[in-house]
C-alpha positions in Angstrom: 0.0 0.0 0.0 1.5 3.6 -0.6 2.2 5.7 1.3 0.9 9.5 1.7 4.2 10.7 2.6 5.7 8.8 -0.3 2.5 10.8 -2.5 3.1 13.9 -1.4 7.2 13.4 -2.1 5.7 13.1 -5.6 3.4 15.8 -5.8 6.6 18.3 -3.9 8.7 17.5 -7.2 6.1 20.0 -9.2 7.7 22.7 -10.6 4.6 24.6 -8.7 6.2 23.7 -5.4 9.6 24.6 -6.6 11.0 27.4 -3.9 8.4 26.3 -1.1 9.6 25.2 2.1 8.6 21.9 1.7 8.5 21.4 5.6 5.9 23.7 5.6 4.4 22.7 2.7 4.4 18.8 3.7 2.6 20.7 6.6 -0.1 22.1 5.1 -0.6 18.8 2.7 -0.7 16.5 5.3 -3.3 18.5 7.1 -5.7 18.4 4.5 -4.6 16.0 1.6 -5.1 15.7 -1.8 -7.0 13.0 -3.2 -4.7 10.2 -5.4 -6.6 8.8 -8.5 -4.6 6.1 -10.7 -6.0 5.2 -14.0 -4.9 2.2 -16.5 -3.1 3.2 -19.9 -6.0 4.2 -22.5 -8.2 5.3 -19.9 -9.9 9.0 -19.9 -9.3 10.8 -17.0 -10.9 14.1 -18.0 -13.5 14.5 -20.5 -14.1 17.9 -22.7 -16.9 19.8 -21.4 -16.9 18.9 -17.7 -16.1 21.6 -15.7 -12.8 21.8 -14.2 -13.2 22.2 -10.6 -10.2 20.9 -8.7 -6.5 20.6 -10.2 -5.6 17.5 -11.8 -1.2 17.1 -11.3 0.2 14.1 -13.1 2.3 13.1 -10.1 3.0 9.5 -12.2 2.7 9.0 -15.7 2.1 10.4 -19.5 -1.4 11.4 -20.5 -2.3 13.2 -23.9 -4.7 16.0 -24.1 -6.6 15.4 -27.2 -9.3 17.5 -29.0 -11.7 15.9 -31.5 -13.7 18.0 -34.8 -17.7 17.4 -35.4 -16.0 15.1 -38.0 -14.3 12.8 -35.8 -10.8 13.7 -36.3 -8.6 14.0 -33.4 -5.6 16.0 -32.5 -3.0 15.6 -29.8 -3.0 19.2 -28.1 -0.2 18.3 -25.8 1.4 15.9 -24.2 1.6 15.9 -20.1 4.4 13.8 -18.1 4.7 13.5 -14.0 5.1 15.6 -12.5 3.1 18.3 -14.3 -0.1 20.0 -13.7 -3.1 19.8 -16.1 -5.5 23.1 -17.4 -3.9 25.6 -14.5 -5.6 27.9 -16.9 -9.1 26.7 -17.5 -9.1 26.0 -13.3 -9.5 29.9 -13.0 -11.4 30.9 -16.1 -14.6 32.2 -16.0 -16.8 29.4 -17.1 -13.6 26.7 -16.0 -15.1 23.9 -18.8 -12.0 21.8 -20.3 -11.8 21.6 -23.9 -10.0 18.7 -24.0 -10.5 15.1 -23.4 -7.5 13.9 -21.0 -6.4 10.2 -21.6 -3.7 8.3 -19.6 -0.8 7.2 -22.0 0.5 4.9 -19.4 -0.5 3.9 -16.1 -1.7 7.1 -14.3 -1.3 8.5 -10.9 -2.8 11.9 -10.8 -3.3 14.5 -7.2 -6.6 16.3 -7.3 -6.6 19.4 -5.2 -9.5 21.7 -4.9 -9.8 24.7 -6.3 -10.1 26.5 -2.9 -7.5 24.8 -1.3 -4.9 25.3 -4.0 -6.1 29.1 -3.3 -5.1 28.9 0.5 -2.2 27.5 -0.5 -1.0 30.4 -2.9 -2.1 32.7 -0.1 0.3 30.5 2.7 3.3 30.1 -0.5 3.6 33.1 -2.3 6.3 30.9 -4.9 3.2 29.0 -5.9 1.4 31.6 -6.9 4.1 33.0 -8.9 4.1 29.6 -10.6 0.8 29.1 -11.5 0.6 31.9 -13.0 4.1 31.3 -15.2 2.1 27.8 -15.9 -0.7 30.0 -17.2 1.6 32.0 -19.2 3.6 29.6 -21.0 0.3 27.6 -21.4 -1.2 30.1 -23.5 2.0 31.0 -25.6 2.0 27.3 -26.2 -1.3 27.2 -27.8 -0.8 30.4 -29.4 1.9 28.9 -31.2 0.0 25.8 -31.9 -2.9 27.8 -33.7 0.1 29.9 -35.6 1.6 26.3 -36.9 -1.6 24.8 -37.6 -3.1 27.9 -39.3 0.0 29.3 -41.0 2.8 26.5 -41.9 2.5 23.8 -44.0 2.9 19.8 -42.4 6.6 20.1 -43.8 7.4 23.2 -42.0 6.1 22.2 -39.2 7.2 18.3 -39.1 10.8 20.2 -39.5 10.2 22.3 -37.1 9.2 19.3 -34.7 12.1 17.3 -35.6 14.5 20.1 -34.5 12.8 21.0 -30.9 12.7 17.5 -30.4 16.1 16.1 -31.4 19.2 15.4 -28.8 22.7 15.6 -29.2 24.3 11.7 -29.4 27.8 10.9 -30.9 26.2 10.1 -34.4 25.1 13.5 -34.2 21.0 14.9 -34.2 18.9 12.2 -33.3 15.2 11.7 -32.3 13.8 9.2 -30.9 9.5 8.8 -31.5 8.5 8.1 -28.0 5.2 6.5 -29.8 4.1 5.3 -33.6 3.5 7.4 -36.4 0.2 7.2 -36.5 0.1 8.4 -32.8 2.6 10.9 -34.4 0.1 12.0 -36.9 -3.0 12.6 -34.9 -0.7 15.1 -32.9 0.0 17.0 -36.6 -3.9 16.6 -37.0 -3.2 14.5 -40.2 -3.4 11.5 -41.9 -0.6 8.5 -41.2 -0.1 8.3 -44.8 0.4 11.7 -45.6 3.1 12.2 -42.7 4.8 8.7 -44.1 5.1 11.0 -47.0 6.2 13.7 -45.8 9.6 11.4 -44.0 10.1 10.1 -47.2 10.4 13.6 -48.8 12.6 14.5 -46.4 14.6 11.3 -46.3 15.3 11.3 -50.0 16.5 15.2 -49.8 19.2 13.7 -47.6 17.7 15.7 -44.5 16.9 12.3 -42.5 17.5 9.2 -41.8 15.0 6.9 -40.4 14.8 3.7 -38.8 11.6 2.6 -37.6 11.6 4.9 -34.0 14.9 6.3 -34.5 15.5 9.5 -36.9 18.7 11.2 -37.5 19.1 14.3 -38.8 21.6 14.6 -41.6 21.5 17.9 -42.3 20.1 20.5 -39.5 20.8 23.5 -42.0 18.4 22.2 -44.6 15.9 21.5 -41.9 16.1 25.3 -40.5 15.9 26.6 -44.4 12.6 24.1 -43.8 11.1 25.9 -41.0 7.7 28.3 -40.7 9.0 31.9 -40.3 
């Protein structure tokens, strides 16, 4: 059985917790606690249109936030990993309904703090104030950026564009590693599998890429930039 100090170890690892005194905080947790919710890979944890009372905070886990058209085609928003916090922005809108559908990726252990209480606590831990409302801020530059990309660039530009944010420095040079398949890749480009399949090959046979099933290197990181929306 776990453990609620072991849980709230977790949930102190939150970049919204980062500067607290985490004596104090542990405190103020233990004294009223947040309720832990775990949830089988594939699951939905959140659907869109409820309203978003308490905080969700992935404390273990991936989950995707996923929006889906009158048409039935779905796009991955983002993707949230432990030990972030889900919606801070939606949690203190005015009408607070998601607009997403939130499904667990992997097995799922998620906090759920009230909206009040996570209140109390900004008043007690002025640092979590301060980092909710960074959260806010970088959430809606994200999607502000995600409407520009969707509206503006073309599925090359941005699949370049991708590939560079998202590749790591190995000996062999660029290299990025899908953490999932390309059709899960696709959905997140809001497109179909074969048309991003295409898209590689393009790329591939321009001598920008390499790829190997999961693993893509880059071959050429200048022609890729050229590649990117401006």
């Amino acid at each position: 059985m776990r453990s609620l100090e072991r849980d709230l170890g977790l949930l102190a690892t939150s970049k919204l917790f980062e500067g607290a005194d985490l004596a104090a905080l542990g405190r103020a947790l233990s004294a009223a606690p947040p309720r832990f919710l775990e949830y089988d890979a594939g699951r939905v944890v959140l659907l869109a249109g409820c309203v978003y009372d308490d905080l969700r905070l992935i404390v273990e886990g991936e989950a995707a936030a996923e929006m889906t058209s009158g048409e039935g085609k779905t796009v991955i928003v983002e993707t949230l990993r432990a030990p972030e916090p889900v919606a801070t922005a939606v949690l203190f809108s005015p009408s607070r309904l998601l607009p997403v559908t939130l499904i667990a990726r992997t097995r799922l252990r998620v906090a759920v703090i009230p909206r009040k209480q996570l209140l109390s606590l900004s008043a007690a831990f002025p640092t979590l104030l301060e980092a909710l409302l960074m959260d806010m801020g970088r959430r809606v530059a994200f999607l502000a950026d995600k409407y520009r990309s969707l509206s503006f660039a073309t599925l090359r530009e941005r699949l370049a564009d991708w590939l560079l944010r998202n590749a790591e420095s190995r000996p062999e040079g660029l290299v990025v590693r899908l953490q999932s398949s390309k059709e899960r890749l696709s959905a997140v480009f809001g497109v179909a599998r074969p048309s991003l399949s295409r898209e590689f090959g393009e790329l591939e046979a321009r001598g920008l890429l390499e790829v190997e099933g999961r693993r893509i290197r880059i071959l050429d990181e200048k022609g890729l930039q050229a590649l990117r929306p401006r």
